[in-house]
C-alpha positions as CSV (number, residue, x, y, z in Angstrom):
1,X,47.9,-5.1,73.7
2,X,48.9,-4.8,70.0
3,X,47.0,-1.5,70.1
4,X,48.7,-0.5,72.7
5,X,52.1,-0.9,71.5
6,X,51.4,1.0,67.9
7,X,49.6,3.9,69.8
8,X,53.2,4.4,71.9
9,X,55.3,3.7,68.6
10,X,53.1,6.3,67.0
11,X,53.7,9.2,69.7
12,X,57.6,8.1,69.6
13,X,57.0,8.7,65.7
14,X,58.5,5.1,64.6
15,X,55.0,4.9,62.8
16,X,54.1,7.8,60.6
17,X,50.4,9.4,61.3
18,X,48.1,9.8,58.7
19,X,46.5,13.2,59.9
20,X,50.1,14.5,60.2
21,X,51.1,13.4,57.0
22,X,48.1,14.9,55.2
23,X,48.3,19.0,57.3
24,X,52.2,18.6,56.0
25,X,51.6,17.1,52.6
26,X,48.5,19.9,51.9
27,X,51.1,22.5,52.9
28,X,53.9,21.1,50.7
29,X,51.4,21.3,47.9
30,X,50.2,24.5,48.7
31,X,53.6,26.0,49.0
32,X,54.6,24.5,45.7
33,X,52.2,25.6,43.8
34,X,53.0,29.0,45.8
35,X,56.2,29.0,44.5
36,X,55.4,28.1,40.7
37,X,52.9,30.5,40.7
38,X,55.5,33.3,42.0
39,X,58.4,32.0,39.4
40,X,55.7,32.0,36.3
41,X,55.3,35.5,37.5
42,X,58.8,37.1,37.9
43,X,59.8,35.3,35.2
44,X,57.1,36.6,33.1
45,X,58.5,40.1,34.0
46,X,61.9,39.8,33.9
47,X,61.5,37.9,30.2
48,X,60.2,41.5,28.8
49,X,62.1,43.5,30.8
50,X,65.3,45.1,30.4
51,X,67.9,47.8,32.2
52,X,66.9,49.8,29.1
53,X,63.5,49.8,29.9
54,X,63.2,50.3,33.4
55,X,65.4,53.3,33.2
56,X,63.0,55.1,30.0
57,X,60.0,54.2,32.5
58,X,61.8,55.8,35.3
59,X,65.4,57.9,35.1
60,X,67.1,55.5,38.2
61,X,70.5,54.8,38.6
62,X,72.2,52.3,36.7
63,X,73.7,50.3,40.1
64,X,70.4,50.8,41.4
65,X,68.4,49.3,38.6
66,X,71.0,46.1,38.1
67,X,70.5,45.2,41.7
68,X,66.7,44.8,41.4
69,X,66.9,42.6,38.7
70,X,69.1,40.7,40.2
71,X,67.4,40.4,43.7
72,X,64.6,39.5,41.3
73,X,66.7,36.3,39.4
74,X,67.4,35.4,42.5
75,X,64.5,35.2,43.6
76,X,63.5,32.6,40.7
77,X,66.2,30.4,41.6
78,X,65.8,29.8,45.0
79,X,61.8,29.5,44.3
80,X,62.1,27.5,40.7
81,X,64.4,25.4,43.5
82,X,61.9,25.0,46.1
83,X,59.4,24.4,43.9
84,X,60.7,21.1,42.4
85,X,61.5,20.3,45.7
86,X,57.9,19.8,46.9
87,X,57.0,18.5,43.9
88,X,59.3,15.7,44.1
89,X,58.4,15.2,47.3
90,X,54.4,15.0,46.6
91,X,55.4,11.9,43.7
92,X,57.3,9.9,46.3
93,X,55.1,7.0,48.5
94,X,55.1,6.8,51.4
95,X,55.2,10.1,52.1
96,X,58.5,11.4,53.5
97,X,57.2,13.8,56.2
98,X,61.0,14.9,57.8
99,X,61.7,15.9,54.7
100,X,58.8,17.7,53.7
101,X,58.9,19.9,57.2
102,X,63.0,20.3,56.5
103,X,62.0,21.5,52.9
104,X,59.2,23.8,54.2
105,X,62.6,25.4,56.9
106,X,64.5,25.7,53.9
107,X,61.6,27.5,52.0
108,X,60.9,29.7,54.8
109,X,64.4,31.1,54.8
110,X,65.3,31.0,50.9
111,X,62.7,32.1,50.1
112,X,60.0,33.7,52.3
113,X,62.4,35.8,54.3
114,X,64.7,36.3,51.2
115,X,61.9,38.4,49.6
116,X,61.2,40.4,52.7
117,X,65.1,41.6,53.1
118,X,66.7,40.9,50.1
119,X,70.3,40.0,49.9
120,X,71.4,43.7,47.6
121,X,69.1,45.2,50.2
122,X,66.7,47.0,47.1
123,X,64.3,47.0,49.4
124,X,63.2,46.2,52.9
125,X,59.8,45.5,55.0
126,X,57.5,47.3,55.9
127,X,56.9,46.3,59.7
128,X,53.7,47.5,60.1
129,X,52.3,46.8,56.4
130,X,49.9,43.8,57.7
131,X,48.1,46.4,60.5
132,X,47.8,49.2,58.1
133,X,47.1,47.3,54.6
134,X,49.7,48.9,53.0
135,X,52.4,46.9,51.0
136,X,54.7,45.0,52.8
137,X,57.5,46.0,51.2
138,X,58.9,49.9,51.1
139,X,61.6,50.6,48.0
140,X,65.1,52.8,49.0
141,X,64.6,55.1,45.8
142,X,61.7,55.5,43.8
143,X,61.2,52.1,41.3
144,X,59.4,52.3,38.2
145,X,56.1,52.0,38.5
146,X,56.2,48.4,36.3
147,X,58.5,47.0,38.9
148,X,55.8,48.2,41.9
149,X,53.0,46.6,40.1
150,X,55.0,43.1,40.2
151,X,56.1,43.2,43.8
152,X,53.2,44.6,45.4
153,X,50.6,42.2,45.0
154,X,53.6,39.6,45.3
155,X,54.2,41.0,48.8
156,X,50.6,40.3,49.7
157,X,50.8,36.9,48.8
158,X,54.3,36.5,50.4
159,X,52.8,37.6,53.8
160,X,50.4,35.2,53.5
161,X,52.5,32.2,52.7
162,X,55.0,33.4,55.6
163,X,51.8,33.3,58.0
164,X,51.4,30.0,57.0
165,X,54.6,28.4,57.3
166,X,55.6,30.4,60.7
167,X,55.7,27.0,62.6
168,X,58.8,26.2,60.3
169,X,60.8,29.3,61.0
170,X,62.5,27.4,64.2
171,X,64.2,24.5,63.5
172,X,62.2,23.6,67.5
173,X,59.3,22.1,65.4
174,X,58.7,18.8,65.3
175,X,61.1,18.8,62.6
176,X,64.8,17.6,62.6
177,X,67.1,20.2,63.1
178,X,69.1,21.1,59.9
């Protein structure tokens, strides 16, 4: 009888379930570490990097130029953001899985879809890039080629991760709605 009633408190979700908790606690981490491992990287760029020297690698226009690196610090933010909000989420106990799953939304849309269209519109995605195995991301003017070599194999791993949090695009998960 006492079975009975925590198996139906469990499907009402008034009692959290383990193997739930652990698929959306493994996919916080992973998207964490996702994230850090994309901010080290743009960072990393954008730290050596200045309107100076993308216009001697490649004569671009000024307006042009300003509005990738800024798509790019952007970028960082909402990531370096996201980030730190899975990892504050993997210290707490119990596990706060409504949270996690409304962080993962918010990560899918700052983030993920952020880099496929870009606020400035620098660049914009390349519909067909995961059939083809092109990149997934196709520039408006020509972009040095330092800038290509960040964003390209970024783009592949950004497909990836947008494969993997698809089920938090809709807010009709099993999420709360935001």
């Amino acid at each position: 009888m006492k079975e009975a009633k925590c198996e139906r408190q469990r499907h009402e979700g008034k009692i959290p379930n383990e193997m739930g908790h652990s698929i959306v606690r493994a996919q916080t981490q992973k998207t964490g570490e996702f994230l850090s491992m994309v901010v080290n990287t743009v960072n990393d760029y954008l730290n050596q990097t200045t309107l100076a020297s993308l216009q001697a690698e490649l004569p671009i226009e000024k307006g042009y130029c300003c509005d990738l690196l800024s798509t790019l610090r952007r970028m960082t933010v909402f990531c370096e953001g996201g980030a730190e909000a899975c990892r504050r989420l993997l210290m707490q106990e119990p596990f706060q899985e409504a949270r996690a799953e409304k962080t993962l939304y918010n990560v899918y849309h700052q983030c993920i879809e952020e880099f496929f269209m870009p606020k400035k519109d620098t660049w914009c995605e390349n519909s067909r890039a995961s059939y083809t195995g092109v990149s997934a991301i196709e520039f408006y003017h020509d972009v040095p080629a330092s800038l290509e070599q960040l964003l390209l194999p970024l783009s592949a791993a950004f497909l990836k991760m947008r494969e993997e949090l698809a089920h938090y695009e809709a807010s009709g998960s099993s999420m709360a709605p935001i």
